[in-house]
Structures are given as C-alpha cells and as structure tokens.
Kinemage of the C-alpha trace (Angstrom):
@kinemage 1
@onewidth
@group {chain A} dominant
@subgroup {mainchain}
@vectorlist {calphas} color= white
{ca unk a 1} P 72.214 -71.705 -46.778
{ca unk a 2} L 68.451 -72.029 -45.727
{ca unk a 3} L 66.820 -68.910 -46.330
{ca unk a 4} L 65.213 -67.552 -43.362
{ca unk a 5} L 61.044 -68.446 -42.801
{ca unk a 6} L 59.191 -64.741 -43.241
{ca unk a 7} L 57.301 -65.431 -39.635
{ca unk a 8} L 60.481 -65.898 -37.994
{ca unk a 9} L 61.633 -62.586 -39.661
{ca unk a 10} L 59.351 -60.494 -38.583
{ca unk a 11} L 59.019 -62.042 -34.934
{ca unk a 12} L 62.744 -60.440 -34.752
{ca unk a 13} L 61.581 -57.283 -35.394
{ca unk a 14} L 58.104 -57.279 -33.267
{ca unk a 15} L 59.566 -54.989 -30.168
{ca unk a 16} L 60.898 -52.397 -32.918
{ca unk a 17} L 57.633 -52.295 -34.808
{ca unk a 18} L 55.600 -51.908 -31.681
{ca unk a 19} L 57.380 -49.038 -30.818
{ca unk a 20} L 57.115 -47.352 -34.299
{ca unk a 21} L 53.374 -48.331 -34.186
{ca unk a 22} L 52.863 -46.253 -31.036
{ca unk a 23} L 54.925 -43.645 -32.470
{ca unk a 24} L 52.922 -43.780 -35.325
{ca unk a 25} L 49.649 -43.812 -33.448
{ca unk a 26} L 50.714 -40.697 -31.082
{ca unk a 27} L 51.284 -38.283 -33.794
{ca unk a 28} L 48.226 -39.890 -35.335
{ca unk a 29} L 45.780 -39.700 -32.050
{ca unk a 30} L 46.872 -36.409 -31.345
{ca unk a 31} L 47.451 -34.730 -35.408
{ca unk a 32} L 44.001 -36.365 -37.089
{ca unk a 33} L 41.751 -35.626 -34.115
{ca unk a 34} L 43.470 -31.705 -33.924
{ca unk a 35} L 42.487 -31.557 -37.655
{ca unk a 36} L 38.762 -32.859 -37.020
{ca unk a 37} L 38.756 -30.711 -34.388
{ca unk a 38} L 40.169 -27.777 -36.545
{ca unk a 39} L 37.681 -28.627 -39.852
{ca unk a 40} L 34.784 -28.623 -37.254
{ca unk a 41} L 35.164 -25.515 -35.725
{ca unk a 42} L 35.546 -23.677 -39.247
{ca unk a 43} L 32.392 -25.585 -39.689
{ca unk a 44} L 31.195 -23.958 -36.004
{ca unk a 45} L 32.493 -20.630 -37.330
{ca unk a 46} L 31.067 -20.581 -40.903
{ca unk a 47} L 27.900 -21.171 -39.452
{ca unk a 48} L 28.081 -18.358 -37.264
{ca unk a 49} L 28.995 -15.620 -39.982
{ca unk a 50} L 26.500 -17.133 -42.568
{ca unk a 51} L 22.958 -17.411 -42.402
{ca unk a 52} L 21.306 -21.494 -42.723
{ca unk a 53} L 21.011 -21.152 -46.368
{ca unk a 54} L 24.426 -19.819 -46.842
{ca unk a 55} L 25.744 -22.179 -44.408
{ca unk a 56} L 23.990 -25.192 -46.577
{ca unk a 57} L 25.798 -24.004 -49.305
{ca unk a 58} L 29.067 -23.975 -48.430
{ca unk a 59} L 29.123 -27.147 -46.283
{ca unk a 60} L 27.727 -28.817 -49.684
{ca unk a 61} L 30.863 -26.972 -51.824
{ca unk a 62} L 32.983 -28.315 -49.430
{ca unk a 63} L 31.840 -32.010 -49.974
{ca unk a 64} L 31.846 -31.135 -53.476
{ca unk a 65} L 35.254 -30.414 -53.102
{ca unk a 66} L 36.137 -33.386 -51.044
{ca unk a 67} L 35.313 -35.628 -53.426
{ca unk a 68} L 35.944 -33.708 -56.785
{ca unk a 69} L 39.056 -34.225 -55.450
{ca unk a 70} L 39.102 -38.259 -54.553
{ca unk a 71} L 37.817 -38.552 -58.543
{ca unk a 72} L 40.214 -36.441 -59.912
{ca unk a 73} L 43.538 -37.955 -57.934
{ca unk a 74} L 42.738 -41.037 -59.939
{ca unk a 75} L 43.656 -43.154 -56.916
{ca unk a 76} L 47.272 -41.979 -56.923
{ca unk a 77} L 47.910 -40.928 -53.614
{ca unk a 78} L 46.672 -44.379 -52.484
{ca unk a 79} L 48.946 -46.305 -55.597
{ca unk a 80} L 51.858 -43.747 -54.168
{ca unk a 81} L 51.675 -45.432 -50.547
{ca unk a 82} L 51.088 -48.977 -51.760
{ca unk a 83} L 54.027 -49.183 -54.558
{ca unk a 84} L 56.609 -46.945 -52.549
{ca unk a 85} L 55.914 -48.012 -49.390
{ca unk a 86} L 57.158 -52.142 -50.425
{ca unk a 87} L 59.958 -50.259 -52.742
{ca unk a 88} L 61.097 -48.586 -49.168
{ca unk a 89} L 60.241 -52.134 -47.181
{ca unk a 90} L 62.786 -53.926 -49.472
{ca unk a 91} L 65.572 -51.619 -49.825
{ca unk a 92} L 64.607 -50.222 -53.281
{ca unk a 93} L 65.258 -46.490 -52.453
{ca unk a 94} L 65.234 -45.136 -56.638
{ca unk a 95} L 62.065 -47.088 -57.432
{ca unk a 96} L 60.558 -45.834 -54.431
{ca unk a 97} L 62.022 -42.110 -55.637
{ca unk a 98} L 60.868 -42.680 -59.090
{ca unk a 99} L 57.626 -43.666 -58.108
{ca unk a 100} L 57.055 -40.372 -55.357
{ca unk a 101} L 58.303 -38.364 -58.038
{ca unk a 102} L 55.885 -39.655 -61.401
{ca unk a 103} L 52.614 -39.616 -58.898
{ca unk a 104} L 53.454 -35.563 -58.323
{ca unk a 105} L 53.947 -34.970 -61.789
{ca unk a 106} L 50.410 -36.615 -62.828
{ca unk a 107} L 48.766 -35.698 -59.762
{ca unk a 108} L 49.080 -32.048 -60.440
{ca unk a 109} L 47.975 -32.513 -64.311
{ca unk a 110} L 45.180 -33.818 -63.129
{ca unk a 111} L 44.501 -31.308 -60.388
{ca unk a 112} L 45.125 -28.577 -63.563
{ca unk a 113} L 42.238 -30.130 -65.209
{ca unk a 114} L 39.574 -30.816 -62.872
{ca unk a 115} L 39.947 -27.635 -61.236
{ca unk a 116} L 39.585 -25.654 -64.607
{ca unk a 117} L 36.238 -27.846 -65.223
{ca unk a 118} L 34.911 -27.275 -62.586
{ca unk a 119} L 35.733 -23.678 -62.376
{ca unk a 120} L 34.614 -23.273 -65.789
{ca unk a 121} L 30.602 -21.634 -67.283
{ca unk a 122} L 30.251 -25.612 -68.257
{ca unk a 123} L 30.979 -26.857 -63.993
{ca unk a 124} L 28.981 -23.842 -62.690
{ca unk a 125} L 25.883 -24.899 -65.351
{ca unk a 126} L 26.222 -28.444 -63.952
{ca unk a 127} L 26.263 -27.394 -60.336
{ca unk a 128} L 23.226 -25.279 -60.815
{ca unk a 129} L 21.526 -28.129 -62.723
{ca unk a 130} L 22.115 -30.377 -59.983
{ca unk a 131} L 22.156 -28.399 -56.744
{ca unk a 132} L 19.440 -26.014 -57.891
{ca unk a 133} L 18.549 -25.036 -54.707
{ca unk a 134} L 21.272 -23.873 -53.027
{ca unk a 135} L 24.127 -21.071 -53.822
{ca unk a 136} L 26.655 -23.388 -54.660
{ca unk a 137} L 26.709 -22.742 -58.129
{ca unk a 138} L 27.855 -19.106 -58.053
{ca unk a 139} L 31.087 -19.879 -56.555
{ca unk a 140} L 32.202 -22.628 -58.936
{ca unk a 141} L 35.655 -20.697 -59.792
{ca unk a 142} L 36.393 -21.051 -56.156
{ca unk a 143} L 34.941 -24.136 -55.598
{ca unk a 144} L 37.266 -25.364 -59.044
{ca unk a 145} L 40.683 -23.741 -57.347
{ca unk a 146} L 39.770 -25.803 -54.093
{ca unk a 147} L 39.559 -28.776 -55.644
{ca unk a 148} L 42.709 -28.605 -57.186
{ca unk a 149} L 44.771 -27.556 -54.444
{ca unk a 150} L 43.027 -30.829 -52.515
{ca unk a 151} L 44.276 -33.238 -54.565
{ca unk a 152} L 47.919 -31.969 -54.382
{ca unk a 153} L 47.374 -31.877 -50.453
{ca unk a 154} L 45.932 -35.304 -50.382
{ca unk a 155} L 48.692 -36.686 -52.136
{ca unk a 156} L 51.679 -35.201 -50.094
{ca unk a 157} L 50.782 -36.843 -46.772
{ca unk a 158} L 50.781 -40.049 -48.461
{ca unk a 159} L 54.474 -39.588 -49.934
{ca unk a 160} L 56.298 -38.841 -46.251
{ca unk a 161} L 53.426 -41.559 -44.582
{ca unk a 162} L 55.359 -44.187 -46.947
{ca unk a 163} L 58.690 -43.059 -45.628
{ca unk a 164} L 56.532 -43.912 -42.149
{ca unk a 165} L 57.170 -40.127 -41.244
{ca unk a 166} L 54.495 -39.918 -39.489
{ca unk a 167} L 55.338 -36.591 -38.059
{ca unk a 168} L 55.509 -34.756 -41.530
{ca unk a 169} L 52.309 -37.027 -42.895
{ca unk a 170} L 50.486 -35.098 -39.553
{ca unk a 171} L 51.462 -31.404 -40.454
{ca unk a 172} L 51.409 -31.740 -43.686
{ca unk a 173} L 47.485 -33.541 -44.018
{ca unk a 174} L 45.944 -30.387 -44.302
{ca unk a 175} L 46.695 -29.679 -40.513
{ca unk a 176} L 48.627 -26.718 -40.411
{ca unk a 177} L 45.982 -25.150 -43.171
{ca unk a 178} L 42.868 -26.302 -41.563
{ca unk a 179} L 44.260 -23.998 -37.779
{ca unk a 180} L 45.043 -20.728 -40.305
{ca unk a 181} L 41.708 -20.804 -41.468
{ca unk a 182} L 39.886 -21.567 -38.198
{ca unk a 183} L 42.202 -18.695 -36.930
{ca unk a 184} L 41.168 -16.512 -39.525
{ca unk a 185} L 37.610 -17.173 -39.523
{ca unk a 186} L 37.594 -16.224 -35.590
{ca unk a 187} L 39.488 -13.347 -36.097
{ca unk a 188} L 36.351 -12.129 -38.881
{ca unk a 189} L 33.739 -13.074 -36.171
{ca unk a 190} L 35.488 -11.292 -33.381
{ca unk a 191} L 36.044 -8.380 -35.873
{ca unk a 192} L 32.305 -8.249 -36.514
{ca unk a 193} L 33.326 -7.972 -39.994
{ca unk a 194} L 30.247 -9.249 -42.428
{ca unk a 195} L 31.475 -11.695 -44.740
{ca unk a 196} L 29.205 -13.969 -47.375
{ca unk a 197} L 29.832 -17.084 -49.017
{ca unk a 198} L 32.384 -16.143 -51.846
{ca unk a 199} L 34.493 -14.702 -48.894
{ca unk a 200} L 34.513 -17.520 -46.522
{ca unk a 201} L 35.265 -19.597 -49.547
{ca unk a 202} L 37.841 -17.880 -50.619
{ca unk a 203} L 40.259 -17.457 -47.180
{ca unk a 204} L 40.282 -21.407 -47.490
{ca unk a 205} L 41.637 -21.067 -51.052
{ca unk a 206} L 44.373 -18.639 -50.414
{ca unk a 207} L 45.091 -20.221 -47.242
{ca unk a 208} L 45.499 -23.829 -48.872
{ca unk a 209} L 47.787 -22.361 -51.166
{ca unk a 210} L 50.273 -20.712 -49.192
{ca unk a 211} L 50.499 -24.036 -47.017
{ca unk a 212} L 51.844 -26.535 -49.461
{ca unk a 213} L 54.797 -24.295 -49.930
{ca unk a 214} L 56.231 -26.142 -46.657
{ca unk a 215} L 54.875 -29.582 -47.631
{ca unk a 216} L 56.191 -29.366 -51.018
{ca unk a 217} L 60.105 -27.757 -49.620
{ca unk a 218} L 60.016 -30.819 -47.125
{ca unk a 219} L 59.486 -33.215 -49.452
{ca unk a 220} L 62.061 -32.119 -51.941
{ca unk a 221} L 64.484 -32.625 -49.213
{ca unk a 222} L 63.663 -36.138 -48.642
{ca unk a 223} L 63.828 -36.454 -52.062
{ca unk a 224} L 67.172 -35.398 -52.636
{ca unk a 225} L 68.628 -37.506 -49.813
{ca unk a 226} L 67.173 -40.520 -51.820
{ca unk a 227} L 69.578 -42.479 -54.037
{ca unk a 228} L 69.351 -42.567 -57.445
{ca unk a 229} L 69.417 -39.192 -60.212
{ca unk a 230} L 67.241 -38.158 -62.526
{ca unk a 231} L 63.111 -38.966 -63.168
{ca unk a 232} L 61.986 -43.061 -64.662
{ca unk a 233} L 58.630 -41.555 -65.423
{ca unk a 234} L 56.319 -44.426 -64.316
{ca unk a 235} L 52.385 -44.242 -64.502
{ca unk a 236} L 51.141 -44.759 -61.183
{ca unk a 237} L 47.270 -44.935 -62.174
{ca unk a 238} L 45.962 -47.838 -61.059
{ca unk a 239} L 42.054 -47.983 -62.470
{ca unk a 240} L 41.405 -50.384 -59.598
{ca unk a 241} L 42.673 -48.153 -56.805
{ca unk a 242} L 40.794 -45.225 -58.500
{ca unk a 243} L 37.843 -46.913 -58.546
{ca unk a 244} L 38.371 -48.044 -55.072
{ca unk a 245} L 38.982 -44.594 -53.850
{ca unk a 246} L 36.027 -43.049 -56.040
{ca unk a 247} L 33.872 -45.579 -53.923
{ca unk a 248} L 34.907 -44.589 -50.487
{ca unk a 249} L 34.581 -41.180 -51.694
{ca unk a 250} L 30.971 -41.412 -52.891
{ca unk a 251} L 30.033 -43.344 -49.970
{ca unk a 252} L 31.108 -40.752 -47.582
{ca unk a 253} L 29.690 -37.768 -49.206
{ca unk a 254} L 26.415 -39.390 -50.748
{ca unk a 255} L 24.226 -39.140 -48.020
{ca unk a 256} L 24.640 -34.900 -47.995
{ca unk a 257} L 25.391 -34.563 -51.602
{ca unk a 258} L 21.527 -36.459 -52.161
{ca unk a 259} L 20.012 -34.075 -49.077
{ca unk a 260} L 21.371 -31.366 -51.436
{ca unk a 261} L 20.016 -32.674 -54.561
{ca unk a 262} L 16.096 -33.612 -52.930
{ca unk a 263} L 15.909 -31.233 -50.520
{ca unk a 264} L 16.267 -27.260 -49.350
{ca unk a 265} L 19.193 -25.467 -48.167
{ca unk a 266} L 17.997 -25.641 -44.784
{ca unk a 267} L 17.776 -29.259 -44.910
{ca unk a 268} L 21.311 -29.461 -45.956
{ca unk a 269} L 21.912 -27.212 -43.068
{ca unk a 270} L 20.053 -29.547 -40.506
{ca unk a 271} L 21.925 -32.485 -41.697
{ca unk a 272} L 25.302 -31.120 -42.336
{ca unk a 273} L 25.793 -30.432 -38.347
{ca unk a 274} L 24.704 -34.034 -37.243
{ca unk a 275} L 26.960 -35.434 -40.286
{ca unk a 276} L 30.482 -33.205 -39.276
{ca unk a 277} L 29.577 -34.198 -35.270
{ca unk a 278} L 29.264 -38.215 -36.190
{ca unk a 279} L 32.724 -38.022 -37.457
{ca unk a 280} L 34.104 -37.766 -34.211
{ca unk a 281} L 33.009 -41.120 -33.590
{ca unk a 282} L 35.058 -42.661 -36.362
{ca unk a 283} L 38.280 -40.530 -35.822
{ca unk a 284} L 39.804 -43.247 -34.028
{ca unk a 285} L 39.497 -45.612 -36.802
{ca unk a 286} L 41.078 -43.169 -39.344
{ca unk a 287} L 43.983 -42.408 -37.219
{ca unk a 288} L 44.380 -46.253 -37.171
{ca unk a 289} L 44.494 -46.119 -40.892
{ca unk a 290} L 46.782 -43.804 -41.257
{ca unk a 291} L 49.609 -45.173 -39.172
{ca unk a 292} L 48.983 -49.356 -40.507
{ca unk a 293} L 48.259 -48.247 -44.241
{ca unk a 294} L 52.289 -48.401 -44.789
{ca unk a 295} L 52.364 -51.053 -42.650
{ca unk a 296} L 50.157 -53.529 -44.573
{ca unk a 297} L 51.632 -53.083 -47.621
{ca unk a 298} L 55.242 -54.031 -46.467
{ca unk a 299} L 54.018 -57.161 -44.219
{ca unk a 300} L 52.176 -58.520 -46.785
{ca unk a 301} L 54.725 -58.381 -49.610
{ca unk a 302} L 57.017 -59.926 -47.092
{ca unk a 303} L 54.759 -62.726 -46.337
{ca unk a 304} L 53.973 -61.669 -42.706
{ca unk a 305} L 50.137 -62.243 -41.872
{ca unk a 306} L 50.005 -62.963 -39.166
{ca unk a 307} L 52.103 -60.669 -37.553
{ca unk a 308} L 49.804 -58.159 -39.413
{ca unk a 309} L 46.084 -59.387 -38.170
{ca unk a 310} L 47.432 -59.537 -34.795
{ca unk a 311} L 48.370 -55.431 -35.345
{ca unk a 312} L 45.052 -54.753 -36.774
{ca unk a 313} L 43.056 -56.681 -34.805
{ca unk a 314} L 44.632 -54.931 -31.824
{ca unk a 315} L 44.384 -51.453 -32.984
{ca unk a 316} L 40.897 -52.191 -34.065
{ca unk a 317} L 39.959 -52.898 -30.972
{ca unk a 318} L 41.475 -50.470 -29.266
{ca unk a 319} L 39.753 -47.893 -32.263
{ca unk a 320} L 36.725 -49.560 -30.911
{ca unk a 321} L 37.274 -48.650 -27.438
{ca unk a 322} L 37.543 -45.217 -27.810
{ca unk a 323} L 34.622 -44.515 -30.625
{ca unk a 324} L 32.382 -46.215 -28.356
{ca unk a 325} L 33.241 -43.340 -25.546
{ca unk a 326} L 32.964 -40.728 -27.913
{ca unk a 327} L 29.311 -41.804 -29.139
{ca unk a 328} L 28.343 -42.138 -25.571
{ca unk a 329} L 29.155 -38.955 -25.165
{ca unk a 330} L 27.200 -37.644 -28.236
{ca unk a 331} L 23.921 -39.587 -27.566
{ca unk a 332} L 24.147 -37.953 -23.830
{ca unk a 333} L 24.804 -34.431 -24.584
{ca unk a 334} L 24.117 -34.491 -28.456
{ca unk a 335} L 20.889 -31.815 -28.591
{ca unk a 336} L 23.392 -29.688 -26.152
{ca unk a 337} L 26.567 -29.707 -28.533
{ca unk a 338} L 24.112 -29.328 -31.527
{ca unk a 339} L 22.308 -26.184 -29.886
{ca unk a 340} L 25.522 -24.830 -28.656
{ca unk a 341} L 27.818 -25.180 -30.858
{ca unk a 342} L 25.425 -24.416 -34.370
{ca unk a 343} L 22.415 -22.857 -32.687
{ca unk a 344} L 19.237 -23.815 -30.966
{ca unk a 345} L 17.741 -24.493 -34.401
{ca unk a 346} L 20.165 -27.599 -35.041
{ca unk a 347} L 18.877 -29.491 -32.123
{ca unk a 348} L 15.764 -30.913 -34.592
{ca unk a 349} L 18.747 -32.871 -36.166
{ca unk a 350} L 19.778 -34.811 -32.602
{ca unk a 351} L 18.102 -38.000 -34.150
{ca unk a 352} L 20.384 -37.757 -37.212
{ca unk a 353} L 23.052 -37.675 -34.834
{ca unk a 354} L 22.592 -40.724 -33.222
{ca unk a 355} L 21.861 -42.703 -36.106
{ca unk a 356} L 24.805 -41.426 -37.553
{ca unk a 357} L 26.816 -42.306 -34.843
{ca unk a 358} L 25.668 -45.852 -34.600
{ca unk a 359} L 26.992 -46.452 -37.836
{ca unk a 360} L 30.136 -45.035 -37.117
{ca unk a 361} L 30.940 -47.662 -33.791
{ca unk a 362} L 29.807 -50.650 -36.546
{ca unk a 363} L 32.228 -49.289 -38.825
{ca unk a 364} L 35.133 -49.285 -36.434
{ca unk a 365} L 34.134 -52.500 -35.262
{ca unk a 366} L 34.940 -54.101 -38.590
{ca unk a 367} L 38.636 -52.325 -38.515
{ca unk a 368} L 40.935 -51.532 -41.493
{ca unk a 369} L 39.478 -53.751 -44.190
{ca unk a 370} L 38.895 -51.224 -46.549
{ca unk a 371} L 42.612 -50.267 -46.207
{ca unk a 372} L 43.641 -53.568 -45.964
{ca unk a 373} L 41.942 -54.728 -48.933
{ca unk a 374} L 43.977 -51.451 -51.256
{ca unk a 375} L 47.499 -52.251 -49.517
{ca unk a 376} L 47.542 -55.943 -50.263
{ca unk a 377} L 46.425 -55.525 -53.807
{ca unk a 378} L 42.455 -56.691 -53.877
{ca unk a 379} L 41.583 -53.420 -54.892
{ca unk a 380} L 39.404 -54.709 -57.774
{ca unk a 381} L 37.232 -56.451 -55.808
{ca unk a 382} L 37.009 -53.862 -53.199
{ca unk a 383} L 35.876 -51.284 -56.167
{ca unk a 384} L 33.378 -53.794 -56.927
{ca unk a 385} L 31.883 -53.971 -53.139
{ca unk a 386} L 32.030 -50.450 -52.895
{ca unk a 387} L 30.569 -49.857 -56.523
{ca unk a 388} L 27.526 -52.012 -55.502
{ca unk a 389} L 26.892 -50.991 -52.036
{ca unk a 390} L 27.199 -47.388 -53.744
{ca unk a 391} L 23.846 -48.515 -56.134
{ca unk a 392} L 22.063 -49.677 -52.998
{ca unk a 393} L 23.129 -46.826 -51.108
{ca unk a 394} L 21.974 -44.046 -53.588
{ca unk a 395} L 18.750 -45.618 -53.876
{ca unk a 396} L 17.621 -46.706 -50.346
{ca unk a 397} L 18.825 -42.817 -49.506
{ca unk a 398} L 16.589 -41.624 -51.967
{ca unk a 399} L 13.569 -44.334 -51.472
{ca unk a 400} L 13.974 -42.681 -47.131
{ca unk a 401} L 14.096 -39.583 -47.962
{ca unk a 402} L 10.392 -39.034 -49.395
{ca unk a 403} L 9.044 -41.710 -46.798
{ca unk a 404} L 11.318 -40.149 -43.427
{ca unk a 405} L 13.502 -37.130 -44.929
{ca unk a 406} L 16.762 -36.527 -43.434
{ca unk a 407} L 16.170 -39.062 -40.761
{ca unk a 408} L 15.205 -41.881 -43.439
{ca unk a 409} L 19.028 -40.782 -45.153
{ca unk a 410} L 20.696 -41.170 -42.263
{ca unk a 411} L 19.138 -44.693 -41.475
{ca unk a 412} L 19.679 -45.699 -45.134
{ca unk a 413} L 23.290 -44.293 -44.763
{ca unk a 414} L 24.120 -46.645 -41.553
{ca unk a 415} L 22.970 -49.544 -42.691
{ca unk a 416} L 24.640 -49.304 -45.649
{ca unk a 417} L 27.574 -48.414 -44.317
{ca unk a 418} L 27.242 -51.476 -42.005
{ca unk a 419} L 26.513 -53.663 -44.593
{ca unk a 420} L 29.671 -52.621 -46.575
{ca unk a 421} L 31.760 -53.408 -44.091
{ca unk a 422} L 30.649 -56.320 -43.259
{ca unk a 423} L 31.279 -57.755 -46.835
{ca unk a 424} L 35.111 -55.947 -47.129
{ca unk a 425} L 35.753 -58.275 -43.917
{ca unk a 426} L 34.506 -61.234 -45.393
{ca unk a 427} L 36.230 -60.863 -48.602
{ca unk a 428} L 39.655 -59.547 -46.967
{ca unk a 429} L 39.101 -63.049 -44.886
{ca unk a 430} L 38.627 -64.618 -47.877
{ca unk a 431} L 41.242 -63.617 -50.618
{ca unk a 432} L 43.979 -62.826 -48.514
{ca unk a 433} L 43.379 -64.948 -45.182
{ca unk a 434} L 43.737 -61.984 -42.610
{ca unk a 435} L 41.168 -60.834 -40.209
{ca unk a 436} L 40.125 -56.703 -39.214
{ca unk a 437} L 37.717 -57.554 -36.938
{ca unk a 438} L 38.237 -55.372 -33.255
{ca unk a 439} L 39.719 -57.876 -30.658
{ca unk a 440} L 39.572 -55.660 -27.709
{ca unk a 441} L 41.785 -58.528 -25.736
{ca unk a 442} L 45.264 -57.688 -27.730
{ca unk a 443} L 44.428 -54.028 -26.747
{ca unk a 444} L 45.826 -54.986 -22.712
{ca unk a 445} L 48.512 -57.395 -24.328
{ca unk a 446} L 49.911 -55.555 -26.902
{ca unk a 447} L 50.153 -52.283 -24.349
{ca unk a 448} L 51.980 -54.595 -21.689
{ca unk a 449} L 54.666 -55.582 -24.119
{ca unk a 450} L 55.551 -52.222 -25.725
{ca unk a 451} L 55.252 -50.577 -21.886
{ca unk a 452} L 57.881 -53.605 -21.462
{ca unk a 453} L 60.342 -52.611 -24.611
{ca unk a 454} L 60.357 -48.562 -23.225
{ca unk a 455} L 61.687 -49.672 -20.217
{ca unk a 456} L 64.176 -51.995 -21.349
C-alpha cells in the first residue's frame, strides 16, 4: 500500500488545527498579556514604595535574575518542548514521559547550584564588582533563591505547552505568582507600610515558592496518566539549545544590565521604565510563540512546511497588526503613561521609549524565526547569530552610551535587534526552506475559514 504524501496528511487535519491554534492563541492573548500586565504593575508598585535608586536596584536584580536563570536552565526547558513535543506528535507517550521527567530532575540540580552561587560571599563580591553602583549586591541571598525558583518555573510551562495545554502552560508561566505579588505589593502601599529593597525582594521569593506547589501537583497528574512505569534517565542538555537560549537571554537583558554597569542608579531607573513599557509592543509576538513553539516541532518532523509557513506567516502578521496599535499608542501618550504611571521624573526617558518601541514592531515583523530556528533543530547556527550579534551588540551599546547615554543604548539596542532578526529569517529561509516573515493577507483568510469550521 502507498504510504500517504505528508502534505496531504496534514491538509486532513487543517480545520482541527485551526481551531486548536485559536484555542491556543486565546488563552495565550489573554494569559501572556495579563502577566505583562501583572510584572508591570509590580514594576508600577515597586517604584512607588522605593525611592529611584532603590528602584534601579531592584529592576536590575530582577534582570539579573531573568537571565541567571536562562544560563543556568542549560536550554532544557526549550530541549523539553522540542524532544517531547514530536515524542507526543507521533504517538510515543513513555519517551515523551521519560523525557518530561529527566529535564525536572536536572533542571532542579541545576537550579540548586546556581542559586547557591549566586547567593553565596563569592556571587555577592561579583555583583558588587560589577554593579558597583547600585544596591544590588546586598541582596544576593535573595537575588540567588530567585533565580532558582525561575528556572523550575520556566521549565514547567514548557512541559504542559508540549502536551499543547495551553490552559495549564498560561497559569502555570508565572501567572498566578506574578497577581499575588502585585496584590501584595498594593496591599503594602495602601497600608502605608515602609518597606526597602530586601523586603520587596523577598515577598517575590516566598510568593514564587508557594506557587509551584500547584504547577508541580498538576503536572504529576499528567504524568501519571502517561503510559509507561518507572524513570529512562535521559540527558536532555542540548549545548546548542543552551547556547541558543543564553543568546536570547543576553540580548534581552544587555541593554539594562550595561546601563547598570556604565552608569548611576538613576540612570538605570530612567531606562528601566521606557524598557518594561516597550514590551508591550512585542507581547503579541510572544504570545504567538508560545502557542506555534509545539507546533513547529511536530510539523516539521512530519514533513509539513508548508502547512507550517502558511501558520506563521499568518500569525505573524496578525502579531504585526496588533504591536503596531500598541506602539501607536505609546508614541501618542508615552510622556503621559511614563509620568503617570512612574512619576513626572520618568518622562526625560519618552525618547527611549520610542526607540524602543520601534524595534519592537521590526521584531514582530520578522515573526517566529528565532523559535522556528530551536524547534526544527538549527539551533547551532542560531547560537552562532545570536552569539555574534551579542559581540556587536555589547559594543555598539557601550561605544552610544559615552557619545548619547541611555538614548545612544537604546538606538544601539534596536538596530541590533533589527539586524538579528533579519539574519534568523534569512537563515531559517535558507536551511530549512520556510518563511516567518508577517503576511498580514492570511490574517482575513485564515479568520474566514476557522469562523467557517465553528459554525459547522
């Protein structure tokens, strides 16, 4: 019997897949931008109950954190999503079990120790060596338990995202933790309680803690349910995907981790309000990203490409669409947010803001080659891109900042970032034949058929 052609596979299965892409994509549009919203307003909130130099310091432990954490996961939440995700897509339940099970057990050695290095006399000397001008060094302990409690809550999102859970993957990415500390934080500023660093550090600690209990019960159910006994201990470090993910990492934080280095805790301050507000502008493309991440890596074992540009060209350009909104709104009313929501000191940052935020719509524009380029296996040369454009980055922030200061970092940022991009796309095009770019056209098309499959 002729075996069936892969494209004529997956055209079967089109209507279904639309509908678990929008399913995907509503938890998604409504979890990721509820957690920016939530991480911003501790942001709002912690600025509020500390002074600017205060403030400077714990926005810079909390990018510390962020990607303390991305290093010391060793790419395995990313490895987790690829290698269960096309165990799941081909019926392989116990690989996909053993592997889910092995990236827990060296994710949280590794969380062990990086957050007791970090913690330690030798990570607070380092942090006062290299952030000598902020605070950031007395809290290291804190800053050490934080870290390690982010890599276990990066990597649990990633295990029920592979199941395509997507419900589970929202709550459990840090979402339900991120509203118990902005709750908490308001209920301290309400209280007119004074609070310093240590203690606004240290409610996100205990808080992070007590959440994973949930995330880790719900995925020992799933587990359980899963055929096959026992644990097939396999290593799940991939030293491509962790160099891959160190590079993202870097990228995203280097801009305020050099401000920190070069500059005062007030300039950290000035350019940590305009960094959190750009976000906003590339939320759509990570909620993208989290919903076709599983996605790609099933497709493309199963030979399906182009089934799988049309998806992310679509949702590219429907990302597109909406971060294009959302930095029209910031370059309007940008000094007002800043002045409002930080205080009438912030609004000297509005032109990091919109440079910022420029970057962001190019970035979107390009879609999910980054992800694309992990999930079908190119991470190697995607480490390499990223390790470069890291160089460039690093220097061309540092060259701007003694010629322009913050503004000069956030132009050498966005061009960068732009840059970057631009090469992932070429090279996904190249090495594995699929395009990212945003088509806003299969935005109206692809909307029309799956309104056409709920009715039916």
């Amino acid at each position: 019997m002729q075996e069936p052609d892969p494209e004529d596979v997956g055209a079967a299965h089109d209507a279904r897949d639309r509908v678990l892409i929008a399913r995907g994509l509503g938890w998604s549009s409504i979890g990721y931008p509820a957690n920016v919203a939530l991480v911003f307003i501790a942001q709002v909130l912690a600025a509020q109950l500390l002074d600017p130099a205060e403030f400077g310091a714990y926005s810079l432990a909390i990018s510390i954190v962020t990607l303390g954490a991305l290093v010391a996961q060793l790419g395995i939440p990313q490895s987790l999503l690829r290698r269960a995700s096309a165990a799941l897509a081909s019926g392989h339940d116990a690989l996909a079990r053993h592997e889910i099970l092995s990236a827990l057990l060296y994710a949280t050695g590794a969380a062990l120790v990086a957050g007791v290095l970090v913690g330690s006399p030798l990570g607070a000397s380092a942090l006062e060596a290299v952030f000598s001008e902020t605070a950031v060094a007395s809290v290291a302990g804190l800053v050490g338990c934080r870290l390690a409690l982010r890599v276990l809550e990066n990597l649990v999102p990633e295990a029920f995202r592979a199941f395509r859970d997507y419900m589970r993957a929202t709550l459990f990415d840090s979402l339900v933790a991120n509203a118990i500390v902005a709750a908490v934080l308001t209920g301290v500023l309400l209280a007119g309680v004074g609070v310093d660093l240590f203690d606004v550090l240290l409610i996100t600690v205990v808080v992070s803690a007590l959440a994973l209990v949930p995330a880790f019960v719900a995925l020992a159910r799933k587990l359980r349910a899963m055929h096959g006994t026992g644990l097939v201990v396999r290593n799940p470090v991939e030293p491509g995907m962790w160099a891959a993910t160190i590079g993202r990492a870097v990228i995203a934080q280097l801009d305020l981790l050099v401000v920190g280095a070069l500059g005062t805790g007030r300039d950290v301050a000035l350019y940590a309000a305009p960094f959190r507000l750009a976000l906003l502008v590339g939320l759509p493309l990570i909620a993208v990203n989290q919903v076709v991440a599983p996605l790609i890596a099933g497709w493309y074992a199963s030979g399906q490409r182009r089934r799988l540009e049309r998806t992310l060209q679509g949702t590219a350009g429907l990302a597109t669409v909406v971060a294009v909104a959302l930095a029209t709104a910031l370059v309007i009313g940008g000094e007002l947010a800043l002045s409002t929501l930080f205080g009438a000191a912030y609004t000297a940052a509005f032109p990091v803001l919109v440079i910022l935020t420029i970057g962001q719509v190019a970035q979107t524009w390009t879609g999910s080659c980054g992800f694309a380029m992990m999930m079908t296996g190119h991470h190697r040369v995607y480490a390499v891109v990223l390790a470069i454009s890291g160089g460039l980055t690093l220097a061309l922030d540092v060259a701007l900042f003694d010629v322009w200061g913050i503004e000069g970092v956030a132009v050498a940022t966005a061009t960068m970032l732009v840059a970057q991009n631009v090469v992932n796309m070429l090279c996904l095009r190249r090495r594995a034949g699929i395009r990212t770019v945003a088509d806003v056209r299969l935005v109206g098309v692809e909307i029309r058929e799956l309104r056409g499959r709920l009715r039916a």
